[in-house]
C-alpha positions as CSV (number, residue, x, y, z in Angstrom):
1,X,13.1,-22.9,15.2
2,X,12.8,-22.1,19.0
3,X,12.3,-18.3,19.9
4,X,16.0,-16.8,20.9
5,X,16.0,-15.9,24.1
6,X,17.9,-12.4,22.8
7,X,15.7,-11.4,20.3
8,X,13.6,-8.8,22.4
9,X,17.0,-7.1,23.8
10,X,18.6,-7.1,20.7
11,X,15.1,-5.3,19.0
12,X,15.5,-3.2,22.1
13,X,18.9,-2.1,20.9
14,X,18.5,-1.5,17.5
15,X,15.6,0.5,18.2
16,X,17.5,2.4,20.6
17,X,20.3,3.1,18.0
18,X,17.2,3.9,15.4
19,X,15.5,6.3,18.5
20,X,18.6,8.1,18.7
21,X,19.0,8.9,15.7
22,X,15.5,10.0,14.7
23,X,16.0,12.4,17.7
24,X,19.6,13.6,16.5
25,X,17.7,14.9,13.4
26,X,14.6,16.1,15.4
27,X,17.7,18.3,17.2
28,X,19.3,19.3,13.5
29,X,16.0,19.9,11.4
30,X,13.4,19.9,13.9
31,X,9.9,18.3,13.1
32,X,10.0,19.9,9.1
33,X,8.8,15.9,8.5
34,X,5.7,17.0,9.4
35,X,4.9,18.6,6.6
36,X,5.0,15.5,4.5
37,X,1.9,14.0,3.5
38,X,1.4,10.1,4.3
39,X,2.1,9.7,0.5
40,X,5.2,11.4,0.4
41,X,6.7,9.5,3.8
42,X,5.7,6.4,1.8
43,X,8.0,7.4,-1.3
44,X,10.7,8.3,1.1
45,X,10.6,4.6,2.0
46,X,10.4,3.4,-1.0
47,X,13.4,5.1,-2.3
48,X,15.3,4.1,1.1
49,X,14.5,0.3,0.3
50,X,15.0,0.4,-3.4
51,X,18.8,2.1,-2.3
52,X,19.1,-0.8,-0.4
53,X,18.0,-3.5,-3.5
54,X,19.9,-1.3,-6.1
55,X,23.1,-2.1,-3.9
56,X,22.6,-5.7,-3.6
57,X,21.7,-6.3,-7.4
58,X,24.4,-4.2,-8.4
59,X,27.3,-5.2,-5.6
60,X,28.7,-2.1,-5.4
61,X,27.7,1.9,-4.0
62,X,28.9,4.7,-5.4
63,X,27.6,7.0,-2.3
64,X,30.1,5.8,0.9
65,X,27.0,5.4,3.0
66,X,26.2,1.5,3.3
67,X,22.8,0.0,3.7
68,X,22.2,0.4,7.4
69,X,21.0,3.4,7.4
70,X,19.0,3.2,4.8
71,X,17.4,0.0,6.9
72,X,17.2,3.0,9.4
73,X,15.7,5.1,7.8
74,X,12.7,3.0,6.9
75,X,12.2,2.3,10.7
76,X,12.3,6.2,11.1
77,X,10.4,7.1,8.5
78,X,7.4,4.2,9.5
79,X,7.4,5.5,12.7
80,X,7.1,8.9,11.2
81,X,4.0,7.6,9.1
82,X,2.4,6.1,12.2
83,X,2.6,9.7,13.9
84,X,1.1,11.5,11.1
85,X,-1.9,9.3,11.0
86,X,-2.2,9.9,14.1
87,X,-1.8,13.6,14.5
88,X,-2.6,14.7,11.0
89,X,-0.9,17.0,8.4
90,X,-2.9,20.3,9.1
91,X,-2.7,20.2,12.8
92,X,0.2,22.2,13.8
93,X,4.0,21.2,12.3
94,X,5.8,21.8,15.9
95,X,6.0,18.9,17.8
96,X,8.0,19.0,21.0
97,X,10.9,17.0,21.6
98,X,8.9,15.3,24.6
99,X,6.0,14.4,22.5
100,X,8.1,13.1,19.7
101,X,9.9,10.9,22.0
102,X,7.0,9.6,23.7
103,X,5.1,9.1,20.5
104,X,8.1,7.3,19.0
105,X,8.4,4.9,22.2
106,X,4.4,4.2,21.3
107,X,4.7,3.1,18.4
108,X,7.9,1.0,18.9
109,X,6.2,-0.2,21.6
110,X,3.3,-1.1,19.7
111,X,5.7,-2.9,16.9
112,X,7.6,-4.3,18.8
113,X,5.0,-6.3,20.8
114,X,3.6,-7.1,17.4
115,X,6.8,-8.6,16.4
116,X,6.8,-10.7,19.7
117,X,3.4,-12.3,18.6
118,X,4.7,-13.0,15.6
119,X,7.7,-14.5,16.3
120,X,5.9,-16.9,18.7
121,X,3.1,-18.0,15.7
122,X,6.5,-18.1,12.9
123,X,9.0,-19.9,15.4
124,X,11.7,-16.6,14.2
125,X,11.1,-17.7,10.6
126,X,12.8,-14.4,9.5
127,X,16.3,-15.2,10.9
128,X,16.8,-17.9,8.3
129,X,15.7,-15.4,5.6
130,X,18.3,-13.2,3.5
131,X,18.4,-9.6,3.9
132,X,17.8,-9.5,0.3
133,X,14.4,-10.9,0.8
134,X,13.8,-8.6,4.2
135,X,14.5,-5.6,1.5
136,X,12.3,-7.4,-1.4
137,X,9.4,-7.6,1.5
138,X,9.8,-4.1,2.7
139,X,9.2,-2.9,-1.0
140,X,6.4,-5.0,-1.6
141,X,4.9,-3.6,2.2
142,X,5.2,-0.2,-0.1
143,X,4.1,-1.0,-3.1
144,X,0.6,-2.1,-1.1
145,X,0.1,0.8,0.8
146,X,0.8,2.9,-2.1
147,X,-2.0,1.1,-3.7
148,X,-4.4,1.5,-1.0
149,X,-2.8,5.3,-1.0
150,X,-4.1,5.3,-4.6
151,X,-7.4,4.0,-3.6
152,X,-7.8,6.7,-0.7
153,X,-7.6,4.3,2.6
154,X,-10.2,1.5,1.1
155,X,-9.2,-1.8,1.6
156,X,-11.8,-4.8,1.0
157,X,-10.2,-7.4,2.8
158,X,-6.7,-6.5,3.6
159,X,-5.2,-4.6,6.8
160,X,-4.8,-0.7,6.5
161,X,-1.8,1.2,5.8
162,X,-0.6,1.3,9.5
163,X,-0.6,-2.6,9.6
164,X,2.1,-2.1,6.9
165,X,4.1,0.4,8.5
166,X,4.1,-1.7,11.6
167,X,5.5,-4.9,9.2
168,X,8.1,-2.0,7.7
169,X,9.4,-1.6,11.2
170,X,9.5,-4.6,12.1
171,X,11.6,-6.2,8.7
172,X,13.8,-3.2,8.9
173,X,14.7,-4.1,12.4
174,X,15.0,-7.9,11.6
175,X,17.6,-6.7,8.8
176,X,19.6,-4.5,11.3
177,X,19.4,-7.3,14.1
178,X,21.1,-9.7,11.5
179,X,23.6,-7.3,10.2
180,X,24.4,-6.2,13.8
181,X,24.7,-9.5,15.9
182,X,24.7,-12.7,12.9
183,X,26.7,-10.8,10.3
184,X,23.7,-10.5,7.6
């Protein structure tokens, strides 16, 4: 498959619509993520994408909120992940709304660009691919960095934990870019 032309403005709007949201909250609850330890952002994931499998195996919800916001969610709370490696967990737990935002854009940025890469080397592979699969892929994104979690941060030959975060961004994003402009 040739690259679409659209992809990059349509990840540009999702990630708006995701941005928007994380700062919505930031404005409701202020930064009280940061107390979360990179362990308990990763379960917050996990129980965001499990929601969304649950759903799908099952065909019907019982809370009236769908599956897209749990897809944003996971973007939020990756982001959220990337921030606290960064920044730590026992540095102070205010962030201001100007660093949030511009620590957010970073690491959109950065995932986004990653995605572009990627896209070029796959040819857009994950537009033929079924959300169910985007979801199955985000869980097992978790599951690994639970394990290196587990193993406190050693790897032998695999990427780190913010590689995955990065790949949770970026198949939460595919998911809402299918839902949004090619109906899932």
């Amino acid at each position: 498959m040739i690259n679409n032309p659209d992809t990059e403005q349509q990840f540009e709007s999702v990630i708006g619509q995701c941005r928007e949201i994380f700062l919505s909250k930031m404005k409701d609850y202020g930064t009280a993520w940061r107390i979360l330890r990179p362990s308990s952002i990763t379960d917050q994931i996990y129980i965001k994408a499990q929601r969304i499998r649950s759903i799908d195996d099952k065909g019907i919800q019982k809370i009236g909120e769908g599956i897209r916001p749990e897809f944003i969610g996971i973007v939020n709370y990756s982001v959220i992940a990337l921030i606290q490696l960064e920044l730590g967990t026992e540095e102070n737990l205010n962030l201001e709304l100007g660093m949030a935002t511009q620590l957010y854009q970073k690491y959109t940025t950065a995932a986004r660009d990653l995605m572009l890469n990627k896209n070029h080397d796959y040819g857009e592979a994950w537009r033929n691919m079924r959300l169910s699969s985007l979801t199955d892929i985000i869980l097992m994104k978790v599951m690994r960095v639970k394990q290196i979690e587990d193993n406190k941060g050693k790897t032998f030959v695999s990427e780190g934990v913010d590689a995955n975060y990065y790949d949770m961004i970026n198949y939460a994003i595919f998911a809402l870019i299918k839902m949004e402009y090619e109906n899932g």
